[in-house]
C-alpha positions in Angstrom: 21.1 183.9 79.1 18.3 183.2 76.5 17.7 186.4 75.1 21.7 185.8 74.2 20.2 182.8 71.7 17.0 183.6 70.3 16.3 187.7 71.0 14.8 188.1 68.1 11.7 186.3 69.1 11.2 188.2 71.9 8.8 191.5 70.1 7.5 189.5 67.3 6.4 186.9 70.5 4.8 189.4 72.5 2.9 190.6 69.3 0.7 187.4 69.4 -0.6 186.8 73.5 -4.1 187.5 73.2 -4.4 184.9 69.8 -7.8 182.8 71.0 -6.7 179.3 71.6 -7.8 176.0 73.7 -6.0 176.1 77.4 -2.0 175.8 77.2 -0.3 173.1 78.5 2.5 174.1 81.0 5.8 172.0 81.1 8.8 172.7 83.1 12.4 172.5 82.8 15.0 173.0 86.1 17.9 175.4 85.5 20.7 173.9 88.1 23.7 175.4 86.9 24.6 174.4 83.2 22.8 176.2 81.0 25.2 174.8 77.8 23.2 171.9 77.9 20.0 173.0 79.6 19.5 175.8 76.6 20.4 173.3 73.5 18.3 170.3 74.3 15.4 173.1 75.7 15.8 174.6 72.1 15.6 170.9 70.5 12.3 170.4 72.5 11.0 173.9 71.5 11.5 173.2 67.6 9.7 169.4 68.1 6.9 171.0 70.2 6.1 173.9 67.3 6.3 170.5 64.8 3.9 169.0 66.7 1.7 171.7 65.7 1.7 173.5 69.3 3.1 177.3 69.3 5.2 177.3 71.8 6.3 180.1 74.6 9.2 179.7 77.0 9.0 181.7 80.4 12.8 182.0 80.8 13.0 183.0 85.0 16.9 183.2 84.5 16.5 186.6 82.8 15.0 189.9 84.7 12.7 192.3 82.3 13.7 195.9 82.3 12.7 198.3 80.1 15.1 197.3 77.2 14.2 194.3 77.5 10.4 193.6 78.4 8.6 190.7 79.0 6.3 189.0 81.7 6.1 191.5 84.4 5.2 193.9 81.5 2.6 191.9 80.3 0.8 191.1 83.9 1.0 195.1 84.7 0.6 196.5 81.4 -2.6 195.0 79.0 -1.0 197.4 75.9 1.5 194.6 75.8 -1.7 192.3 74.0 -2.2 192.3 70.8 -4.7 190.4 68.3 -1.9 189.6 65.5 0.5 186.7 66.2 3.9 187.2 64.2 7.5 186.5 64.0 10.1 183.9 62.1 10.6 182.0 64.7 8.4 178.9 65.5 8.4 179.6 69.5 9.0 182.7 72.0 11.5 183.5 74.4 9.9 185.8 77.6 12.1 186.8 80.3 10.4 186.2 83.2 12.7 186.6 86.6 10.7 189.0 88.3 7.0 188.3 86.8 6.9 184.8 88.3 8.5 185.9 91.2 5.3 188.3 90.9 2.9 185.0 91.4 5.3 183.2 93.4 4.8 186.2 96.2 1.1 186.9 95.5 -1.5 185.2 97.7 1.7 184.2 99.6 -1.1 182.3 102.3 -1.5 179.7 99.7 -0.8 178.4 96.2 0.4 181.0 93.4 -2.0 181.6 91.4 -1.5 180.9 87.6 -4.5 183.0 86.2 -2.8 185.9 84.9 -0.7 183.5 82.8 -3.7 182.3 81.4 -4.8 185.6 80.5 -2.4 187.1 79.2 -0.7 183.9 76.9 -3.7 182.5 76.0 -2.2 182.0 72.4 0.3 179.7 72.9 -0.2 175.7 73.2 2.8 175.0 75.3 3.7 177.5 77.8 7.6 176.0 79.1 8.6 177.4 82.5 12.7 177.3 82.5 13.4 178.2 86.1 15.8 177.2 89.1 14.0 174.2 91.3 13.0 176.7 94.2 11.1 178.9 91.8 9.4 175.6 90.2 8.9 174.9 93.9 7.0 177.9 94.4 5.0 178.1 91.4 3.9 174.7 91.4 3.5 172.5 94.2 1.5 169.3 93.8 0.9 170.5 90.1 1.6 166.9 88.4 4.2 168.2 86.1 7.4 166.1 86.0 10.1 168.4 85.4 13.2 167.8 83.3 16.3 167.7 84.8 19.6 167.7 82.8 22.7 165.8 83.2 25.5 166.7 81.2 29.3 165.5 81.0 30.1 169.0 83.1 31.8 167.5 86.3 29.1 169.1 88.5 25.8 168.6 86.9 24.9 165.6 88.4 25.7 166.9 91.8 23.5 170.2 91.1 21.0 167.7 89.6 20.2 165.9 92.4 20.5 168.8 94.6 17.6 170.4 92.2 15.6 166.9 92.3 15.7 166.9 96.2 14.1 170.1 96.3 11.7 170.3 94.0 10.5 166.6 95.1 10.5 167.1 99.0 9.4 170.7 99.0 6.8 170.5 96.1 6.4 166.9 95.5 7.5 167.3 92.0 8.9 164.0 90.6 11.6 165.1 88.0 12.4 163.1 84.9 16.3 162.9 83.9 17.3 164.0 80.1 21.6 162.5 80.1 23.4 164.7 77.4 25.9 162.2 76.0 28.0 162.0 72.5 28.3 159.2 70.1 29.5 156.7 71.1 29.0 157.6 75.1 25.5 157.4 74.4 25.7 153.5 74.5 27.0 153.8 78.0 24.3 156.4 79.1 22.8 154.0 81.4 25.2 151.8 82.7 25.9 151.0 86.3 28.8 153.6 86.2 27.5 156.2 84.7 26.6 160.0 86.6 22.9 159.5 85.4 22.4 155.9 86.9 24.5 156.8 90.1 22.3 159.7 90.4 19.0 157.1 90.1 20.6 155.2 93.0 21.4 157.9 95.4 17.8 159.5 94.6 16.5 156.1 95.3 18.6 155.2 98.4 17.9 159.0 100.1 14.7 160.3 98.6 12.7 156.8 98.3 12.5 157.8 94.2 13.8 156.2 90.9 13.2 158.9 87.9 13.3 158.1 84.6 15.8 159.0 82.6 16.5 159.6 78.6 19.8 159.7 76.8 19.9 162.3 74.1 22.8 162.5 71.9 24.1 166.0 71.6 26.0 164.8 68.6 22.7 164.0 66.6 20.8 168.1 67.2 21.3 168.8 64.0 18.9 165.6 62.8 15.7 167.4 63.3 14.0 166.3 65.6 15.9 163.1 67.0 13.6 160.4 67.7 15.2 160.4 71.6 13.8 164.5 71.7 10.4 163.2 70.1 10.0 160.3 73.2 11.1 163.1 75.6 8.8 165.8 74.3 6.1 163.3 74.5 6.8 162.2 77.8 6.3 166.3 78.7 3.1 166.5 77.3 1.7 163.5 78.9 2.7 165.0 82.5 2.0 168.7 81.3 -0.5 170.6 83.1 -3.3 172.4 81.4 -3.0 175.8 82.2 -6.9 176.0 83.2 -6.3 174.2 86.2 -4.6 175.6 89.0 -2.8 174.2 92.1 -5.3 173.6 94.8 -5.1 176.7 96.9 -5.1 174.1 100.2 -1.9 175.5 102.4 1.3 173.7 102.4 
């Protein structure tokens, strides 16, 4: 779980919401079942984002809030969670998030959740990243643009959860995920031939869902080079498909 990794942002994070700052960008990233890899290259992509000059918050849906442990159904029901004065050591924040976005998933269940209250209430970041399983994602935006990352790593099942996530989220939502391969030196050189998970993935994805995503090799064996050039290309690519956090789904039904 994140708050495992990076707790300590968590209270110094939640110091900071109400900082005034142009709309947020909202990126996503599907958890399928691997969160070794998922939570090191999302870390990776954290630390280039905050050098990019955006502060960055990640919505982590795979942990609940509770009292011990507060975080975005606190802040939707609770406005003393705001404060004017950002803080902390850490150059991003980690938000447990399981049961406020389930919040707007279930709100306004006759049409598109809303995303307003995000807005609101995390108005100080730049990057808002939503780390959440594909039917969440699903939920919370359909039709949104975004291009979520997918991860494949050498874990015997991650390609098979991988394209289970991809068919969801892109025949229940129309998102159109883009692939991140987590290979080591000297695998990465093979990351994309004909025999590899990631390309047979590409083909079965073509062949069954009528879509080819892109995909990126990122060599694990390079994280601590900061940032790899493969995480800068990959970051970018987020950005370019990122939604502003101004501009909702259109509330048309499904």
């Amino acid at each position: 779980m994140l708050e495992a990794h990076l707790h300590r942002g968590q209270g110094a994070g939640l110091q900071g919401l109400a900082l005034q700052a142009p709309a947020a960008r909202i990126v996503a990233m599907a958890s399928h079942g691997n969160q070794n890899g998922e939570l090191s290259l999302l870390w990776s992509l954290c630390s280039t984002l905050a050098d990019f000059g955006y502060p960055v918050a990640v919505l982590d849906a795979t942990t609940a809030e509770s009292a011990d442990n507060p975080g975005l159904e606190q802040l939707l029901d609770d406005a003393r969670w705001r404060s004017d004065t950002p803080g902390g050591s850490l150059p991003w924040s980690v938000i447990p998030a399981a049961l406020g976005l389930q919040q707007l998933c279930t709100r306004h269940a006759e049409c598109r959740p809303r995303l307003d209250p995000i807005r609101n209430q995390l108005q100080g970041f730049g990057v808002i990243v939503i780390y959440a399983r594909a039917d969440v994602l699903t939920r919370l935006l359909p039709d949104s643009g975004i291009e979520p990352l997918l991860t494949v790593s050498p874990v015997d099942l991650s390609p098979v959860t991988a394209y289970q996530a991809l068919k969801h989220m892109l025949q229940n939502a129309q998102l159109r995920p883009t692939i991140a391969s987590l290979v080591r030196a000297p695998l990465s050189t093979m990351a994309m031939t004909d025999f590899s998970p990631v390309r047979n993935l590409q083909k079965c994805a073509l062949k069954f869902l009528g879509y080819q995503p892109d995909s990126f090799a990122i060599d694990t064996s390079k994280r601590h080079e900061h940032p790899a050039n493969e995480v800068r290309r990959l970051a970018l690519r987020l950005l370019e498909n990122a939604m502003p956090l101004h501009r909702n789904p259109s509330p048309e039904s499904r």
